[in-house]
N, C-alpha and C positions, 0 to 999 in steps of 0.2 A: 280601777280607773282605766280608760282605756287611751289608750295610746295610738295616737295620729300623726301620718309623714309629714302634712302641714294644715294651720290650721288658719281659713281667712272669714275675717268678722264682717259681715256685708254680702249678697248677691245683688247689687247694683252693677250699674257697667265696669265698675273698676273691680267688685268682689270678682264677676265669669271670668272678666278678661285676667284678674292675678292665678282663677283655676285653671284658664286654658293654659297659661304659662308654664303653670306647678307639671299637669299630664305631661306636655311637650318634654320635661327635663326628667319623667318618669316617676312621679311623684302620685301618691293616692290623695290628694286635697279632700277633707271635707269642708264646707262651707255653710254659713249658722248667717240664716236669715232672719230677722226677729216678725218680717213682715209677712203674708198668707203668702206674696208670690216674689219670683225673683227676676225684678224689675226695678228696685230701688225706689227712687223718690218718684219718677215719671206717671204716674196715674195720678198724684193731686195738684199737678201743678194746672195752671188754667187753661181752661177749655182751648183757645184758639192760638197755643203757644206753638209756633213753628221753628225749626232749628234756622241758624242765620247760616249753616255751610250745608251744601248739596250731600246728596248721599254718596256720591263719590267719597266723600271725606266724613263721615258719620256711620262710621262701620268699625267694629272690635275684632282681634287678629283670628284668623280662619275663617270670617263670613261675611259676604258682602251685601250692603243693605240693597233689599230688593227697590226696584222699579227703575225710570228713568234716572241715569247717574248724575243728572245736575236741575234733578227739583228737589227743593227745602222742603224735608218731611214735618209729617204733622205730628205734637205727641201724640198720638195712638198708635200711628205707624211705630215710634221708636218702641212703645209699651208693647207691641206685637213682636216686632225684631228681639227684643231682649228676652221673649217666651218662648220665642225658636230658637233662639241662640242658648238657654239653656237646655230645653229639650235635646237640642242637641251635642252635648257635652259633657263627654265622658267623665263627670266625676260627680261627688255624693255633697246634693245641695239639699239641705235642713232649713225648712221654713218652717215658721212660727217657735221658730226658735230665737229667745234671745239672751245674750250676753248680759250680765250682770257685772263678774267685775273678771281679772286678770291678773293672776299672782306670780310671782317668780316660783321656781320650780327646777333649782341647781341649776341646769344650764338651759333649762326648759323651761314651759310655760303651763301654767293651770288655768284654763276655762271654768268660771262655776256660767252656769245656766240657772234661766230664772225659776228652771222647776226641780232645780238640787245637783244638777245633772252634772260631771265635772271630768272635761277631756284634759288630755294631757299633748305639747308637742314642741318640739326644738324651735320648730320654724310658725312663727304666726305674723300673719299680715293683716295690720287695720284697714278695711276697704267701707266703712262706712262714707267714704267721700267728703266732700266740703260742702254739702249739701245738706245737712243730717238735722240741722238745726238756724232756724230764721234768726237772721241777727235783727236785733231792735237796738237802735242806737239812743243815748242820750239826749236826746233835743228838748230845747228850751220849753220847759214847760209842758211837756206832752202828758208826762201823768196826770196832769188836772185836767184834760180836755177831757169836755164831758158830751164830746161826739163822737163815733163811732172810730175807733183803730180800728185798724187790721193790718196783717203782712202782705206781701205777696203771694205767702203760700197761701193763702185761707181766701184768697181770690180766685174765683171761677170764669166766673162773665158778666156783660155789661147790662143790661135792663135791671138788673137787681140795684141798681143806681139811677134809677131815671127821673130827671131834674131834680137833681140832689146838686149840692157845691163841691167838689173835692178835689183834695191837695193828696198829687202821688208823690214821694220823697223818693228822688234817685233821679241820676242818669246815666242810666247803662241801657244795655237793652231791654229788659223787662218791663222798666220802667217806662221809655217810650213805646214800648208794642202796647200796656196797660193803658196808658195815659191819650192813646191816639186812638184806640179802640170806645173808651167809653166819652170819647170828647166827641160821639155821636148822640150821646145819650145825656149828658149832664154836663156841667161849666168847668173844667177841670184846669188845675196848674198845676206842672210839673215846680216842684221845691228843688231845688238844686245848690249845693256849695260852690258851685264850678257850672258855664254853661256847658249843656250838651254838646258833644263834639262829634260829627257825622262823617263817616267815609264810605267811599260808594260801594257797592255791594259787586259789581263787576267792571273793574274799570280795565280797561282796550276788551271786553269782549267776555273777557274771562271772568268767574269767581272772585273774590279776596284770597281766599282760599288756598285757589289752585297758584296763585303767586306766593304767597307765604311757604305753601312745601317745596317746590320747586326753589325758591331763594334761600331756601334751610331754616329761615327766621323760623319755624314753624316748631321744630326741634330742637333749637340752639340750647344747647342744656345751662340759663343763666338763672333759673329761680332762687338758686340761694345764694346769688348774689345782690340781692335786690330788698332791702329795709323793708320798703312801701313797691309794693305792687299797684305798676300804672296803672291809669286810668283809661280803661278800654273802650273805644269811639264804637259809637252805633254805626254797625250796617248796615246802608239803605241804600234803597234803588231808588230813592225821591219820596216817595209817597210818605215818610217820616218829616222830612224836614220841610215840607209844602204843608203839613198838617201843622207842625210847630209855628210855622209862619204865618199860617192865618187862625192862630190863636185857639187851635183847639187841639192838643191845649196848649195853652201859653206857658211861658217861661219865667219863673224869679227866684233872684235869692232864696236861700232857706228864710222862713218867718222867725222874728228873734223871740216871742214871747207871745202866751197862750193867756185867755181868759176867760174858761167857760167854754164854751163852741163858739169863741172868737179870737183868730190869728191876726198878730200886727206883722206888716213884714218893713222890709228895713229900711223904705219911703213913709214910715210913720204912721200910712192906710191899715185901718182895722175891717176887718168882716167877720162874718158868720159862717161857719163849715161847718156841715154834716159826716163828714166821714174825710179822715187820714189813711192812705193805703202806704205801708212801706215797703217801699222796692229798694229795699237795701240792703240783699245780699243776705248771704248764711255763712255759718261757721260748722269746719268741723263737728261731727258729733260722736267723741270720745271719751267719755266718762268713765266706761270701764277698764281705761287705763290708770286711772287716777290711782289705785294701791301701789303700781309699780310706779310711779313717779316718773313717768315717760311722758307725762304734760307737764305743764304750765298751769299759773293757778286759774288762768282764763281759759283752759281747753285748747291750748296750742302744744301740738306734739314737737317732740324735744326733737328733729328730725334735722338732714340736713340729704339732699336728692333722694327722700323715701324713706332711707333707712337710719336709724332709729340711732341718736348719740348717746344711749345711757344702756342700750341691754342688746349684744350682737343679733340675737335671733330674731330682730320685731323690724318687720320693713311697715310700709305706707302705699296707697296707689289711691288714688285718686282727688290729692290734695291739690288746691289751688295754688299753681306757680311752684309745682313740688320740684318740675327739673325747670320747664319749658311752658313759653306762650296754651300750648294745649292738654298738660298735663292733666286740666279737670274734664275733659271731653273727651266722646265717646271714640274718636282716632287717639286723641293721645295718651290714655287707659295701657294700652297694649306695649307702648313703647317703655313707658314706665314699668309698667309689669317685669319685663324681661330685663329692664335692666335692676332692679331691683330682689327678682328671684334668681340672678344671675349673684348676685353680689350675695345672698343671704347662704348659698349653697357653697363659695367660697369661703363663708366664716365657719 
């Protein structure tokens, strides 16, 4: 069996940036990609998905994102950046390799692989992200619709809906960039438990951004302090909340009850929809933790700032709200990193 200085599950932004970490502290990282390349989830997410922070603030530690430092990259750009960034990175990344389960191993950790394959290592960091897997929520009646689901992730682009009816569920930002793109194309309403909440994308001149690091909020390390993780307002420069305002797409309540490919919503109005898109977020994707019992029986790791309450050697990077406001994003990947391979090399 072979034996590894450390071992991180993921080559997404948080798998490189925990390897840039591991080299920096003198460490031989290998990393176990289950995907062809090491770029994480960023090639399926939808066509016209642009990051809402400049590239100033959209870069992992040792590389700064190429072009102009205050336009919002497009994903291809990010998918290109994470191919250079690990070409260029001195440590030993394993794609199409994937993780099956995760055993204890005395003070250590045993990898099996899905082709038999079984590493051994003290130090292992789950970097599949909070990305890994589309959450689909319980709503009223959605098993019986007998029009078209989908998530977010299995959305592309807009013409493949054209004069079709359809209800996006969420309000975050995917969901309005989803919702306001194809409200060129078809009759859409965003579903909402909560209305959408808008803040401007650069107010006195600047980023959101560039206010948020400079005011510290940006790193405040309070994620595990927080039950329910706030609800985060869309950033816009206008062109969102002038679309929401002239109805395309409009805004209501979630619908309370489904019948067929017809939603009633909570003024009692019944229609007919062709297609549900859920923009409602992902969950971790950690499964093969589940032997060491370092989740929860819904895929929530037993964690608290990253590192892991039930087995010293097992840290985290790239969970949502893991320390701080940007823990799942491609600046605050790095921050966490360090402080979590910092603390794993103390125990």
């Amino acid at each position: 069996m072979n034996e590894i200085d450390a071992l991180v599950i993921g080559a997404g932004q948080a798998g490189l940036a925990a390897a840039h970490v591991l080299r920096a502290a003198g460490l031989a990282p290998v990393v176990l990609e289950a995907g062809e390349e090491p770029v994480g989830s960023w090639p399926s997410y939808y066509d016209s998905l642009t990051l809402f922070s400049p590239a100033r603030f959209s870069a992992l530690p040792g590389m700064a994102f190429p072009g102009d430092p205050e336009h919002y990259p497009h994903r291809d750009e990010v998918v290109e950046y994470l191919r250079r960034y690990a070409k260029n990175l001195d440590a030993d990344i394993r794609t199409g390799h994937r993780v099956d389960t995760v055993r204890p191993d005395g003070t250590g950790f045993v990898a099996r692989l899905a082709d038999g394959t079984e590493l051994r290592s003290a130090i292992l960091i789950a970097a599949t992200g909070a990305f890994g897997r589309p959450y689909r929520p319980a709503l009223p009646g959605l098993d019986s619709f007998t029009g078209t689901v989908l998530h977010a992730a299995d959305y592309r682009e807009p013409t493949a809906f054209a004069g079709q009816r359809v209800v996006v569920v969420g309000a975050a930002n995917s969901a309005v960039q989803i919702g306001t793109e194809l409200g060129d194309h078809a009759a859409v309403t965003l579903a909402t438990r909560k209305p959408v909440r808008f803040a401007p994308q650069r107010p006195l001149g600047r980023d959101v951004h560039f206010w948020s690091v400079i005011s510290g909020f940006d790193a405040l390390p309070i994620g595990h302090l927080l039950r329910t993780p706030p609800h985060t307002p869309v950033n816009d420069d206008g062109h969102y909340q002038r679309a929401v305002a002239a109805g395309r797409p409009d805004q209501r309540r979630m619908f309370t009850s489904v019948d067929g490919n017809r939603l009633t919503w909570p003024d009692g109005t019944s229609e007919q929809v062709d297609t549900i898109i859920l923009a409602t977020g992902y969950r971790p994707d950690l499964s093969y933790l589940g032997e060491l019992g370092a989740i929860t029986g819904d895929g929530t790791p037993r964690q608290r700032r990253g590192l892991s309450s039930t087995h010293p050697g097992l840290g985290y990077v790239g969970l949502e709200w893991q320390r701080s406001f940007s823990s799942a994003t491609l600046r605050g990947v790095g921050r966490d990193a360090r402080y979590v391979v910092r603390r794993l090399l103390r125990r």
